[in-house]
PDB file of N, CA, C and O in Angstrom:
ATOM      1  N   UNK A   1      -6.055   7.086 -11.624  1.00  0.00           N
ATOM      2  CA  UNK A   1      -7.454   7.020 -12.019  1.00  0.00           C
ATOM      3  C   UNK A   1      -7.687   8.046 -13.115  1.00  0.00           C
ATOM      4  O   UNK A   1      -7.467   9.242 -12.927  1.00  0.00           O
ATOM      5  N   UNK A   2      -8.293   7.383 -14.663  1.00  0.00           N
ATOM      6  CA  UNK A   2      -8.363   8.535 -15.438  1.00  0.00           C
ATOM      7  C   UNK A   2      -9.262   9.479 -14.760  1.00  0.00           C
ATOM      8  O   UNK A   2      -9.928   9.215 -13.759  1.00  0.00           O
ATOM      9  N   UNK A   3      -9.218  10.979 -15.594  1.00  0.00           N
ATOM     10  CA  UNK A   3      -9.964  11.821 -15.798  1.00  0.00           C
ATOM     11  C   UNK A   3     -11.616  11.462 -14.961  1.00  0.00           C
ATOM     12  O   UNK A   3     -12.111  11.602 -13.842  1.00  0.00           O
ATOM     13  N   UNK A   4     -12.060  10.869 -16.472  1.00  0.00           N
ATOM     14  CA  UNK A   4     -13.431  10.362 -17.223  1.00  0.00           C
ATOM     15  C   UNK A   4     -14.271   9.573 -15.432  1.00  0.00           C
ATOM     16  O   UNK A   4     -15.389   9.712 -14.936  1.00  0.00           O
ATOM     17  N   UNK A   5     -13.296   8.958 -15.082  1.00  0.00           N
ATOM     18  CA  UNK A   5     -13.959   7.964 -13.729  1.00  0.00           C
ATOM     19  C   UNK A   5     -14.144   8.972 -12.717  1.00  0.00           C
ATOM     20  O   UNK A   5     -15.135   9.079 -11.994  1.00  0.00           O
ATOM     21  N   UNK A   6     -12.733   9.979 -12.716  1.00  0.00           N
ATOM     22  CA  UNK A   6     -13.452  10.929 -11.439  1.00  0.00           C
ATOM     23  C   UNK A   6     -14.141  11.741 -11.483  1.00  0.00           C
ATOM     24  O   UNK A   6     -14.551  12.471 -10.581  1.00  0.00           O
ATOM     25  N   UNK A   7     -14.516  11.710 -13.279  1.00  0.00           N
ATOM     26  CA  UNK A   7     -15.616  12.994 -13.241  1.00  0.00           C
ATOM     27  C   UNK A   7     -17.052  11.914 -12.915  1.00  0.00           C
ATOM     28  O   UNK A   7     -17.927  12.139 -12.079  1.00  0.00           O
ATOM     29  N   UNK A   8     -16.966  10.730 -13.833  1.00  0.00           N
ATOM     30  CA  UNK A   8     -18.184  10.290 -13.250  1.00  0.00           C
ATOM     31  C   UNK A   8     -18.652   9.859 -11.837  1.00  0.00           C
ATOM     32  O   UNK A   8     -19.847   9.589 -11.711  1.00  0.00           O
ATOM     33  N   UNK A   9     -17.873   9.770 -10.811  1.00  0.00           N
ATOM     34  CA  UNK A   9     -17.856   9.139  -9.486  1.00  0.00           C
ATOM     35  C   UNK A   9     -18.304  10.801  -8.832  1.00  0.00           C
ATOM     36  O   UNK A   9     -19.184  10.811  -7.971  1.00  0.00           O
ATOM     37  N   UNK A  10     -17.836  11.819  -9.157  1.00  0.00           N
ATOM     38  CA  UNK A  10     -18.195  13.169  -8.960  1.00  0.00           C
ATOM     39  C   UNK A  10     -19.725  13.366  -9.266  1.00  0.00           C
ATOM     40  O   UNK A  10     -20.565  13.486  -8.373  1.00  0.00           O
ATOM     41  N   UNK A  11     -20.078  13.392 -10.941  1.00  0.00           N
ATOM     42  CA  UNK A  11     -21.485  13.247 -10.963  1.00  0.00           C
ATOM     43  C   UNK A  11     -22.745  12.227  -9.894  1.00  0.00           C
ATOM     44  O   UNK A  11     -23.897  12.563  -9.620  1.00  0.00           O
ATOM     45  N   UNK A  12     -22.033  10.976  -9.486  1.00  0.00           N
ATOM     46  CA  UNK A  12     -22.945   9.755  -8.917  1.00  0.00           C
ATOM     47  C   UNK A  12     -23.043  10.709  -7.484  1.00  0.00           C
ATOM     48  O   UNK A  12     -23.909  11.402  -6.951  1.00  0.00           O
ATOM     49  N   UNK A  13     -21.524  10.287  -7.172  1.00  0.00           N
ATOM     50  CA  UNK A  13     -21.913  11.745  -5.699  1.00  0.00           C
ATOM     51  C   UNK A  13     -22.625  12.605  -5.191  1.00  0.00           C
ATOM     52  O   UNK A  13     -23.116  12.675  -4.064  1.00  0.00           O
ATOM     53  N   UNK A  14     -22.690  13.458  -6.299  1.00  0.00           N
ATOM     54  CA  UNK A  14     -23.941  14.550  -6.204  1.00  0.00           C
ATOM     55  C   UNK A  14     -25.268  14.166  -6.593  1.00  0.00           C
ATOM     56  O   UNK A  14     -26.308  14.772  -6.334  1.00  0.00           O
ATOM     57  N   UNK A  15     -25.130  13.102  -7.240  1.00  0.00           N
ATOM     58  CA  UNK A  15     -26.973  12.846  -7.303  1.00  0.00           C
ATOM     59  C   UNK A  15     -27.172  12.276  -6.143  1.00  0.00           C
ATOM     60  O   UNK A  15     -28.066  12.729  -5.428  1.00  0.00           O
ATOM     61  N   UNK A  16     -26.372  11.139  -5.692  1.00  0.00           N
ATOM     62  CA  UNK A  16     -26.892  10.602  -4.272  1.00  0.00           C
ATOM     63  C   UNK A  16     -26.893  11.667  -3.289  1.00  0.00           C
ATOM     64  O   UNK A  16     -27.929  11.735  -2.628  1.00  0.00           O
ATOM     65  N   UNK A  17     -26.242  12.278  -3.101  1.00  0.00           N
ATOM     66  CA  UNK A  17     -26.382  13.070  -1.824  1.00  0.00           C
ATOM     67  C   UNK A  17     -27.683  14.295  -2.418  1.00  0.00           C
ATOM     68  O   UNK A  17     -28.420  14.609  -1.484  1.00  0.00           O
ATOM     69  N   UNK A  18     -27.964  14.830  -3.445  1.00  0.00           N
ATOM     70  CA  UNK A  18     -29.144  15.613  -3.512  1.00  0.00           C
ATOM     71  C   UNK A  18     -30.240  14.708  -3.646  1.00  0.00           C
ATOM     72  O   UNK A  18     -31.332  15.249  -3.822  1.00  0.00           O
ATOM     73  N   UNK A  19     -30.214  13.460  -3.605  1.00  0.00           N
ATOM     74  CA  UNK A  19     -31.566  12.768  -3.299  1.00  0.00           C
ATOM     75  C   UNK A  19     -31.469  11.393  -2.332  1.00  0.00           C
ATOM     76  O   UNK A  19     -31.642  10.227  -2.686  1.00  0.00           O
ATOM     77  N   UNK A  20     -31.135  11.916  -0.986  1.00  0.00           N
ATOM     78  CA  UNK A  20     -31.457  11.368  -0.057  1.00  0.00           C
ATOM     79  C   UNK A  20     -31.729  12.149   1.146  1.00  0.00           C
ATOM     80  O   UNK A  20     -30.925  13.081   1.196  1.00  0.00           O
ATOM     81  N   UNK A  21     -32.481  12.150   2.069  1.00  0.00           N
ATOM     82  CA  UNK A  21     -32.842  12.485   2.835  1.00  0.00           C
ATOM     83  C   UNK A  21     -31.680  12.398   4.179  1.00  0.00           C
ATOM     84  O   UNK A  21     -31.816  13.201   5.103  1.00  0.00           O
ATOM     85  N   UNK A  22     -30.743  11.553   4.205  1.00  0.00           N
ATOM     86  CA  UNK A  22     -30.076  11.540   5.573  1.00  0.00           C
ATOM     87  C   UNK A  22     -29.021  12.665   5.213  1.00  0.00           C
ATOM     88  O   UNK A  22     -29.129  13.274   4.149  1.00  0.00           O
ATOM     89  N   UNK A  23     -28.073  12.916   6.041  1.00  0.00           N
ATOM     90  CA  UNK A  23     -26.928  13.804   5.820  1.00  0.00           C
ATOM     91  C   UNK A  23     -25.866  13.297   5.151  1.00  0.00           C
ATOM     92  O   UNK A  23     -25.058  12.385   5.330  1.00  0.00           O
ATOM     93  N   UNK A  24     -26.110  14.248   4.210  1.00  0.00           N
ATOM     94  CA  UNK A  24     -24.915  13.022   3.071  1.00  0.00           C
ATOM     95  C   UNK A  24     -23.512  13.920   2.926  1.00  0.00           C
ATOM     96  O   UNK A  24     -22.965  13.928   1.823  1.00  0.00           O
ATOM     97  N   UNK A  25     -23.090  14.464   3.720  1.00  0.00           N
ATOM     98  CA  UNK A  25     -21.857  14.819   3.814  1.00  0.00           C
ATOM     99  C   UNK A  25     -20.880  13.206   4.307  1.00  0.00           C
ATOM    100  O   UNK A  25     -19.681  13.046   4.079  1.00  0.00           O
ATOM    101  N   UNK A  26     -21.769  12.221   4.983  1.00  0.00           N
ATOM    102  CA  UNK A  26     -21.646  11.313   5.296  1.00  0.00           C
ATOM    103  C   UNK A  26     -20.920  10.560   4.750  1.00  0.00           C
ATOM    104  O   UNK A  26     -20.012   9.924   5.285  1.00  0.00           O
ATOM    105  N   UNK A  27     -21.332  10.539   3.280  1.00  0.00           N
ATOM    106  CA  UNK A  27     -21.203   9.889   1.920  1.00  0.00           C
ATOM    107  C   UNK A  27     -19.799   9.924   1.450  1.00  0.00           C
ATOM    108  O   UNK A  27     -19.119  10.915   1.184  1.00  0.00           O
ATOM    109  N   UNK A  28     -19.413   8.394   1.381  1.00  0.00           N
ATOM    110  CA  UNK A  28     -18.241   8.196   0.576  1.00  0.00           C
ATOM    111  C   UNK A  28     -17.950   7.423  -0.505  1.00  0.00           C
ATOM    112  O   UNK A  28     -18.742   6.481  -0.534  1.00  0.00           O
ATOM    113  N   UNK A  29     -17.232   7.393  -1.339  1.00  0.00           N
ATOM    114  CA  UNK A  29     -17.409   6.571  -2.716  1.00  0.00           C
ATOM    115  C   UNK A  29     -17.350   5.403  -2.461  1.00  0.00           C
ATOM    116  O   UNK A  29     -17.506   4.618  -3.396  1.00  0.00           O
ATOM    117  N   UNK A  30     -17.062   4.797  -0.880  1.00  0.00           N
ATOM    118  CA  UNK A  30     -17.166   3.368  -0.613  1.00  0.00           C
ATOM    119  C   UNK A  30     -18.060   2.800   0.434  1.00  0.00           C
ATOM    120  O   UNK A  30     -18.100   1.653   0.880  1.00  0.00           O
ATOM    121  N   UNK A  31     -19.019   4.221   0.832  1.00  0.00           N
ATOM    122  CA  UNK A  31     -20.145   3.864   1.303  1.00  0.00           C
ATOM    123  C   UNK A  31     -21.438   3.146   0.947  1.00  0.00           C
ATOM    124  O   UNK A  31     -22.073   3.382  -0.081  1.00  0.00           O
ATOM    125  N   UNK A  32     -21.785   2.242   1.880  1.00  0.00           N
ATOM    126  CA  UNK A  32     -22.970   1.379   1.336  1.00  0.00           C
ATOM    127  C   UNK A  32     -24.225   2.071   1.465  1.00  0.00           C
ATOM    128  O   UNK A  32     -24.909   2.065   2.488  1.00  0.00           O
ATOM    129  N   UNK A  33     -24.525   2.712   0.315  1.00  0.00           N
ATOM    130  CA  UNK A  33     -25.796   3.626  -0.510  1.00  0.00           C
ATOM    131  C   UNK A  33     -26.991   2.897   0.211  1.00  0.00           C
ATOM    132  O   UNK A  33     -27.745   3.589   0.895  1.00  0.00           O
ATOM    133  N   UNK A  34     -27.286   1.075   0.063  1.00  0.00           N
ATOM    134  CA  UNK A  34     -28.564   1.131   0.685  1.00  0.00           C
ATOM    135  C   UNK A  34     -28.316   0.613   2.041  1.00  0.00           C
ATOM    136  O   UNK A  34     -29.078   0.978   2.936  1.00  0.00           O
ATOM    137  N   UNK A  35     -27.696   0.098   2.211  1.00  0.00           N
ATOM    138  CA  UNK A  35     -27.476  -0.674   3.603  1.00  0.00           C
ATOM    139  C   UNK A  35     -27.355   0.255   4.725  1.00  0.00           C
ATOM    140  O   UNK A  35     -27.693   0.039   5.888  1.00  0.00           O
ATOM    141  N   UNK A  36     -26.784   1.415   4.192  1.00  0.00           N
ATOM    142  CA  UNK A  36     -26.682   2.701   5.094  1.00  0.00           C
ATOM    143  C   UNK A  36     -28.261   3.274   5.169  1.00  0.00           C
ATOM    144  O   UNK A  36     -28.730   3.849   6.152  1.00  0.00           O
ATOM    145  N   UNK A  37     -28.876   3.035   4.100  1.00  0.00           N
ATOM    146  CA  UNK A  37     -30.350   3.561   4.404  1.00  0.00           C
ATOM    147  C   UNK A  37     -30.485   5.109   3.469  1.00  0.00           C
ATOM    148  O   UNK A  37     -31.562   5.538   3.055  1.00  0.00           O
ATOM    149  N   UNK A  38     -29.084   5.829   3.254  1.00  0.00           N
ATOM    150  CA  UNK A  38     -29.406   6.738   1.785  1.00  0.00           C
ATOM    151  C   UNK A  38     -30.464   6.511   1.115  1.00  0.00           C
ATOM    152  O   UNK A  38     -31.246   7.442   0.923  1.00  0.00           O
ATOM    153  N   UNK A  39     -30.735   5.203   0.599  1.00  0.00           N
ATOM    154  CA  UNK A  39     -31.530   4.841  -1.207  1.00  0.00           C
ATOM    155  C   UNK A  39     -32.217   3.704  -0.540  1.00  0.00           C
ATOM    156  O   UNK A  39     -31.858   2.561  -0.256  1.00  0.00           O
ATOM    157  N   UNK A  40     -32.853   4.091  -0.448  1.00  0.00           N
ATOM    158  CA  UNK A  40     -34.262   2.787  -0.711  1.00  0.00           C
ATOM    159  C   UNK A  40     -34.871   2.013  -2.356  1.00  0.00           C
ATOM    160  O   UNK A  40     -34.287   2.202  -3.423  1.00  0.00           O
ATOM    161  N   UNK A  41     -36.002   1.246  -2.217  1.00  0.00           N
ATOM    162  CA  UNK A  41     -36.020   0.596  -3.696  1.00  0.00           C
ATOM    163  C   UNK A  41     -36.661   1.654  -4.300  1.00  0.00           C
ATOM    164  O   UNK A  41     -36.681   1.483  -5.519  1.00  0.00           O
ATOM    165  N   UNK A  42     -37.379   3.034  -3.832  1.00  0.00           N
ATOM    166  CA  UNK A  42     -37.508   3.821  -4.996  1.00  0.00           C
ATOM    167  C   UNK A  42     -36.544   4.522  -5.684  1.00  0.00           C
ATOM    168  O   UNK A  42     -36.355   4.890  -6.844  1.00  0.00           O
ATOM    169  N   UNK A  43     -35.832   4.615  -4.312  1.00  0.00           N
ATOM    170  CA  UNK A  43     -34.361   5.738  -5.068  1.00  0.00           C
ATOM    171  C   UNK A  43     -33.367   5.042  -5.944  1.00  0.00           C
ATOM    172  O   UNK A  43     -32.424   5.498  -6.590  1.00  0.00           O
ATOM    173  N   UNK A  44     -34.014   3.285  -5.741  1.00  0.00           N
ATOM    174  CA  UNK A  44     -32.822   2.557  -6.667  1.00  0.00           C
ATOM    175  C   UNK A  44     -33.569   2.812  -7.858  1.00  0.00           C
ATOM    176  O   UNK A  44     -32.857   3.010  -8.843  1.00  0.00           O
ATOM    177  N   UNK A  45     -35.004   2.873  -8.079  1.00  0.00           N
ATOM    178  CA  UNK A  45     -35.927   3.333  -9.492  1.00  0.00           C
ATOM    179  C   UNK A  45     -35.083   4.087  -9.925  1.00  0.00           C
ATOM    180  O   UNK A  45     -34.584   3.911 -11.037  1.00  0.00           O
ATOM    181  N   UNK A  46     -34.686   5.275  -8.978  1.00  0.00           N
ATOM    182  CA  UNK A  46     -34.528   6.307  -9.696  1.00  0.00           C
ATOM    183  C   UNK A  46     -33.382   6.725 -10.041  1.00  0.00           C
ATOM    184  O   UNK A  46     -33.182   7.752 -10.689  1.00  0.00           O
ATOM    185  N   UNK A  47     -32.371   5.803  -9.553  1.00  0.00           N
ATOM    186  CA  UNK A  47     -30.760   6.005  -9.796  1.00  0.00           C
ATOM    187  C   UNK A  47     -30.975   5.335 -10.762  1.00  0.00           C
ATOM    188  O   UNK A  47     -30.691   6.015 -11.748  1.00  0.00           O
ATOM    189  N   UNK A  48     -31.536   3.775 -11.218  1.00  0.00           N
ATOM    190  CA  UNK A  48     -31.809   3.448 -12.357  1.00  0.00           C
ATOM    191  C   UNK A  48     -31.923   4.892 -14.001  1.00  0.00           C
ATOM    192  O   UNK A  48     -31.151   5.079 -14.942  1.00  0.00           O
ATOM    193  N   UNK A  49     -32.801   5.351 -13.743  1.00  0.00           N
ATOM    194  CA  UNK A  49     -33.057   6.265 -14.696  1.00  0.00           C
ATOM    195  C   UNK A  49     -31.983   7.556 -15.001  1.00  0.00           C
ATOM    196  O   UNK A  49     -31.615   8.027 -16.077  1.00  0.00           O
ATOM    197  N   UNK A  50     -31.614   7.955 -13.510  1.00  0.00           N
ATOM    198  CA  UNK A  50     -30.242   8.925 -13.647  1.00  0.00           C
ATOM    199  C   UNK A  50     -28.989   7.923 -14.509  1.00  0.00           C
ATOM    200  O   UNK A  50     -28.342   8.570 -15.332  1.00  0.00           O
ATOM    201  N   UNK A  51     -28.629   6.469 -14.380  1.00  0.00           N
ATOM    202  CA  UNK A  51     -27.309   6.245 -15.098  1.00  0.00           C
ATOM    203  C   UNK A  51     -27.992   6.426 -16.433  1.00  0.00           C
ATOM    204  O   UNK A  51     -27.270   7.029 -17.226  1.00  0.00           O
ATOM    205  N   UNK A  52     -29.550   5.970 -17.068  1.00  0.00           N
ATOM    206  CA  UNK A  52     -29.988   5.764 -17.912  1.00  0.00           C
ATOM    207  C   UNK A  52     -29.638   7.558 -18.975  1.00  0.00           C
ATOM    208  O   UNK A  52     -29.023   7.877 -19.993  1.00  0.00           O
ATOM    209  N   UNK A  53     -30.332   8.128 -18.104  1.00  0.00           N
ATOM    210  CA  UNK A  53     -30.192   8.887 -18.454  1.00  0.00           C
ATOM    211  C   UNK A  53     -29.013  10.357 -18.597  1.00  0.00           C
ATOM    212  O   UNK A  53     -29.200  11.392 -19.236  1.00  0.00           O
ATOM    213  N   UNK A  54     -27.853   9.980 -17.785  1.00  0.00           N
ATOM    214  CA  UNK A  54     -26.878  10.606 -17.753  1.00  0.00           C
ATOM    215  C   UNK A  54     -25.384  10.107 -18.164  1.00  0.00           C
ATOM    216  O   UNK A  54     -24.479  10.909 -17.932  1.00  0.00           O
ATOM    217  N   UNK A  55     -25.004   8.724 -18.817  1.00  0.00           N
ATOM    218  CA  UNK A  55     -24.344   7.771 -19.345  1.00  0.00           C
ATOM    219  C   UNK A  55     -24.322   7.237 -20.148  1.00  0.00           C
ATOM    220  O   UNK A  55     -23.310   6.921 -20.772  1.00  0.00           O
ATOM    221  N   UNK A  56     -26.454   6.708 -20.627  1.00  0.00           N
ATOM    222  CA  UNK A  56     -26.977   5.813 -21.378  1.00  0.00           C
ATOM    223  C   UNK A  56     -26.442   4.390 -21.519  1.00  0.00           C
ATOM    224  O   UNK A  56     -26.085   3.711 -22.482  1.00  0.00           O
ATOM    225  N   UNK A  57     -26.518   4.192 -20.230  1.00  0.00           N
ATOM    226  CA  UNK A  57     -26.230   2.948 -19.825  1.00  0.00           C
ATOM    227  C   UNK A  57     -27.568   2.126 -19.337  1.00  0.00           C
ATOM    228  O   UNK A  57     -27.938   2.324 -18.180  1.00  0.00           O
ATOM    229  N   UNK A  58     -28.268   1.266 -20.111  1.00  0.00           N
ATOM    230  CA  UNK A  58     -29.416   0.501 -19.741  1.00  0.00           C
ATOM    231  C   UNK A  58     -29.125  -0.682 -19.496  1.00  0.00           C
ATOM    232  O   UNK A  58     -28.272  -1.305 -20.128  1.00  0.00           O
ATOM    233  N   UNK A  59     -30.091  -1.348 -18.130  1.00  0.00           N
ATOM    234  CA  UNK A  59     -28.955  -1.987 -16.921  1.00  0.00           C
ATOM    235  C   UNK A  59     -30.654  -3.249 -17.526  1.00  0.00           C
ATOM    236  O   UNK A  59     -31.816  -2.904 -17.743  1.00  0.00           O
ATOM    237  N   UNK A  60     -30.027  -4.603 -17.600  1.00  0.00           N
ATOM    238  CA  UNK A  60     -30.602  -5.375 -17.959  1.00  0.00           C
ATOM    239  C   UNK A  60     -30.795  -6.540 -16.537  1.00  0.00           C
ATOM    240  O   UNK A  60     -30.028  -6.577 -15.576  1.00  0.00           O
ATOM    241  N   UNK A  61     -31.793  -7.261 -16.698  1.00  0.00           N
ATOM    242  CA  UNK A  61     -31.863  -8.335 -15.586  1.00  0.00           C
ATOM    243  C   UNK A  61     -30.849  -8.574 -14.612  1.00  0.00           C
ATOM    244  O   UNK A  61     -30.738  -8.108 -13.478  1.00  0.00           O
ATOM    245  N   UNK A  62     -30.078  -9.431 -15.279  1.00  0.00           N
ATOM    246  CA  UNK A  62     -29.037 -10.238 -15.114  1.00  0.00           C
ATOM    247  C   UNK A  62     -27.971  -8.795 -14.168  1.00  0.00           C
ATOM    248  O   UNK A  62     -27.335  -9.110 -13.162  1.00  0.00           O
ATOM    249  N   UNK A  63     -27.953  -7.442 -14.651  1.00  0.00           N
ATOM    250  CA  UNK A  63     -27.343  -6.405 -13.804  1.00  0.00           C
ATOM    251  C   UNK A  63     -27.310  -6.233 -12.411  1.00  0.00           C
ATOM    252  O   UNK A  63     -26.367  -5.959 -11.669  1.00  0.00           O
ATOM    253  N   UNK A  64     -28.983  -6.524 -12.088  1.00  0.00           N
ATOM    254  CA  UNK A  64     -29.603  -6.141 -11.160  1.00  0.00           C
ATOM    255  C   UNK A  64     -29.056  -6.744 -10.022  1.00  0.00           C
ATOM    256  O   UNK A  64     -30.037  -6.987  -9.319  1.00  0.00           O
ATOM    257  N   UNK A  65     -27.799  -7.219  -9.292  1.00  0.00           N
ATOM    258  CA  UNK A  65     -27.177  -7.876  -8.090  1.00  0.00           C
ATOM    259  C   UNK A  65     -26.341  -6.208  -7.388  1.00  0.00           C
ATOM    260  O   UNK A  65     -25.614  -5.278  -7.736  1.00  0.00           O
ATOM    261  N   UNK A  66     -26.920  -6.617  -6.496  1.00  0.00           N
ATOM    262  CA  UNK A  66     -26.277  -5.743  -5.207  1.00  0.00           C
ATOM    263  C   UNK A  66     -24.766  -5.348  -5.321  1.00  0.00           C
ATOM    264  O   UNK A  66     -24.205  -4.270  -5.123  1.00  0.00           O
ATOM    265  N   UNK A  67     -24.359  -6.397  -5.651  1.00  0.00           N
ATOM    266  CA  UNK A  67     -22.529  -5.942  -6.074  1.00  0.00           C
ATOM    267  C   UNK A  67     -22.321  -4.587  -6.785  1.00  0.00           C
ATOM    268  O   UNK A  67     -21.363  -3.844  -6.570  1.00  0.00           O
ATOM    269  N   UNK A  68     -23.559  -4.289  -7.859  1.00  0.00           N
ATOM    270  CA  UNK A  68     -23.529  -3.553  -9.205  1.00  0.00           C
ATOM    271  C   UNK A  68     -23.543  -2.262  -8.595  1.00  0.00           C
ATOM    272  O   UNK A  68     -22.765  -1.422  -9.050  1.00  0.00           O
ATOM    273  N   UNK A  69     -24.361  -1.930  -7.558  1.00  0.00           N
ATOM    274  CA  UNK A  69     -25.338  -0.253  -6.484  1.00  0.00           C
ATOM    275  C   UNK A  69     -25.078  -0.165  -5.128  1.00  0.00           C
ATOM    276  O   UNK A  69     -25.701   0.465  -4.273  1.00  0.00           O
ATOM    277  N   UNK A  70     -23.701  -1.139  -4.974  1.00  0.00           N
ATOM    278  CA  UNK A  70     -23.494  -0.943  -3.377  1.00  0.00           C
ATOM    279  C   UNK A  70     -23.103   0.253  -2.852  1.00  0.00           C
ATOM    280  O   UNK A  70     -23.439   0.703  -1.757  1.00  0.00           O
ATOM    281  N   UNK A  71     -22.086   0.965  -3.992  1.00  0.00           N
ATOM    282  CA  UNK A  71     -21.535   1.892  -3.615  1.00  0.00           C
ATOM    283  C   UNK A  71     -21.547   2.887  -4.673  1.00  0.00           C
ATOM    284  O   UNK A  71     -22.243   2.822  -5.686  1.00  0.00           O
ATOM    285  N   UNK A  72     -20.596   3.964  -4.323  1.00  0.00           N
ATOM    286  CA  UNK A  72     -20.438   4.869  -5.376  1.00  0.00           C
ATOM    287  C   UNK A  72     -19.222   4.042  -6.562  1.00  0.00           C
ATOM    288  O   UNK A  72     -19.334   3.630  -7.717  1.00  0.00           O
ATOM    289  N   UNK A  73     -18.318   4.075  -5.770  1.00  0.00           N
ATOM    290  CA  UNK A  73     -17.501   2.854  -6.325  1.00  0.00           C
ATOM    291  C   UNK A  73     -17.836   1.758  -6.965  1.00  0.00           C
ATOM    292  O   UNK A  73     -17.268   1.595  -8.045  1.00  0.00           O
ATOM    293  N   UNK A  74     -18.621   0.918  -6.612  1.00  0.00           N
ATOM    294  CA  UNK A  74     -19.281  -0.319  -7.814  1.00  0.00           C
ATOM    295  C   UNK A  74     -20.302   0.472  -8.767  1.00  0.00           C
ATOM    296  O   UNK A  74     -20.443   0.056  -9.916  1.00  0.00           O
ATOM    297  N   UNK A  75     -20.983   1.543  -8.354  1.00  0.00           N
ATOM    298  CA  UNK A  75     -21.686   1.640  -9.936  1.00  0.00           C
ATOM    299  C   UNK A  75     -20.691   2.798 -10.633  1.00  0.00           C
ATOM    300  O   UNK A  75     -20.915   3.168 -11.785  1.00  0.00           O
ATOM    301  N   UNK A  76     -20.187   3.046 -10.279  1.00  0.00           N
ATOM    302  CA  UNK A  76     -19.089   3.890 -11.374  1.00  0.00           C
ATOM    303  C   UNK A  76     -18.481   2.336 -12.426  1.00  0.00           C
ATOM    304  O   UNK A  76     -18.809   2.124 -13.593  1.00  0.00           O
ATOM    305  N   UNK A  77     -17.435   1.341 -11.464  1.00  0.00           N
ATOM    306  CA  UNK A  77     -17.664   0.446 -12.209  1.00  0.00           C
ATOM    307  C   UNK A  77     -18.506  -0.193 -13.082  1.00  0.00           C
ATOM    308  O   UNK A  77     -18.213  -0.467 -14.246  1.00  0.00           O
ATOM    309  N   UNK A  78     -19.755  -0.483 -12.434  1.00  0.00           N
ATOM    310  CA  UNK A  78     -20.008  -0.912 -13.542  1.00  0.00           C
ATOM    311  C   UNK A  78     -20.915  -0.453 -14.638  1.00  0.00           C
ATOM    312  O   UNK A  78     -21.564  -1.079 -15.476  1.00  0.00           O
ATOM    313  N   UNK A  79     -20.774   0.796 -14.393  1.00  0.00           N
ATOM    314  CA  UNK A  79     -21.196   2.250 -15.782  1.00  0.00           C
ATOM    315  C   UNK A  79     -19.863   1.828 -16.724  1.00  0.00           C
ATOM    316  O   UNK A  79     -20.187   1.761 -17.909  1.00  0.00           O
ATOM    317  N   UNK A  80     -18.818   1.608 -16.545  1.00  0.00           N
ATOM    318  CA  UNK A  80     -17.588   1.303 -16.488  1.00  0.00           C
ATOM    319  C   UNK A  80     -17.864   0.345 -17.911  1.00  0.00           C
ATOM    320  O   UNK A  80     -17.971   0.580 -19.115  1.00  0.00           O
ATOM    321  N   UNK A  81     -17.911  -0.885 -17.015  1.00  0.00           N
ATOM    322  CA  UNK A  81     -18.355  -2.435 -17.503  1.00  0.00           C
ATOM    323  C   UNK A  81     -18.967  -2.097 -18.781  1.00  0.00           C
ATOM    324  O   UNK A  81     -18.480  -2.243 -19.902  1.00  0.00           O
ATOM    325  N   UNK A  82     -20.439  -1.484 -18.360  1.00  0.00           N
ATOM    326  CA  UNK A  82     -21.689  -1.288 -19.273  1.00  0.00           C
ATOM    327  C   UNK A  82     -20.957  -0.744 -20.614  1.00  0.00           C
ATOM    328  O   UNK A  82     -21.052  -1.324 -21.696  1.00  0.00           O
ATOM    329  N   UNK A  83     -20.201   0.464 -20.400  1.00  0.00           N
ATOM    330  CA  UNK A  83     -19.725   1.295 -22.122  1.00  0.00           C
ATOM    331  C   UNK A  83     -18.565   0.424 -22.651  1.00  0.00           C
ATOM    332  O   UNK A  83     -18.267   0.443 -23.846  1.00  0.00           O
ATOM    333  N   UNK A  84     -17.804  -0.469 -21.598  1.00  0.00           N
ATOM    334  CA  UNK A  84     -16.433  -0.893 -22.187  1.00  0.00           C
ATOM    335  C   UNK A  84     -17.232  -1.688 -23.233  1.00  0.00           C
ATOM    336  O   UNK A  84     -16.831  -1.605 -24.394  1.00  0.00           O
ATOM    337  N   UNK A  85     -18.623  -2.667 -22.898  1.00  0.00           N
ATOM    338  CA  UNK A  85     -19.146  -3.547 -23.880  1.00  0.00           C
ATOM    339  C   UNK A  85     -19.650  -3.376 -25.492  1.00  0.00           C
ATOM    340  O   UNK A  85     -20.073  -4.351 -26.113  1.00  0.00           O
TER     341      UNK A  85
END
């Protein structure tokens, strides 16, 4: 795994776990962020704006499927996806 992915899967990490309320020592890069109850639809607002704003990756309609924010692991991917384009 380059560098670049484990630094960003490092950054996603620490934002989820400093903005959720449950115990996020919990938290693994293949844990399910909402299904586990971490992130609700505001915290998806607001993870929205953290890739926006820490990647500059702006996530269009068609993004918006559950596959994309399940985990730490799928949105590293597809931050991934977003710059390879």
């Amino acid at each position: 795994m380059s560098e670049i992915k484990v630094d960003r899967k490092e950054e996603l990490r620490e934002y989820v776990k400093g903005n959720t309320f449950k115990e996020s020592n919990l938290i693994k890069d293949d844990t399910l962020i909402f299904q586990e109850g971490f992130f609700d639809s505001m915290g998806f607002v607001m993870l929205m704006d953290f890739i926006e704003q820490k990647f500059g990756v702006t996530t269009e309609d068609d993004d918006l499927i559950e596959e994309n924010f399940e985990s730490i692991n799928a949105i590293s991917d597809f931050i991934q996806r977003k710059l390879s384009n």
